[in-house]
Steps between C-alpha positions, in 0.01 A plus 500: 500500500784517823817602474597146500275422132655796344880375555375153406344558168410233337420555127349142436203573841466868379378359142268224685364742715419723176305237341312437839397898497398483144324227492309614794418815327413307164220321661362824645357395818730824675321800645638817366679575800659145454607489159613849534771344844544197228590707216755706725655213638536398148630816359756482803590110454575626101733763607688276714521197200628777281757607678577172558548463135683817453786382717508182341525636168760720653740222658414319107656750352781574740592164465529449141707834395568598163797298506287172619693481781338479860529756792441547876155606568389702788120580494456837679166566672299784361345605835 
């Protein structure tokens, strides 16, 4: 991925291209040294979708406070 993907992360592609890498490894046509990139890229592409979902879940719960009232949100980058 460039430095452009990473600040453009899109959830809904990440998932798609998830499905492509498993489905590729389901049918088990890879080399070794090709499911092993696949399942890396995967592993990678999972961490990304989670903390994807973390911050959601994050600005969710900012957002609806004890009170049920609604905040600001500012999503701070973890890098």
């Amino acid at each position: 991925m460039t430095k452009k993907q990473k600040s453009e992360f899109n959830f809904e592609e990440a998932l798609e291209e998830l499905e492509r890498l498993v489905s590729s490894m389901e049918e088990g046509e890879l080399s070794l040294e090709e499911s092993m990139k696949t399942f890396e890229k995967g592993v990678k592409l999972t961490r990304e979708c989670q903390a994807a979902l973390k911050k959601a879940e994050q600005k969710v719960q900012i957002l609806l406070n004890e009170n049920g009232e609604t905040e600001a949100f500012k999503i701070e980058d973890e890098d």
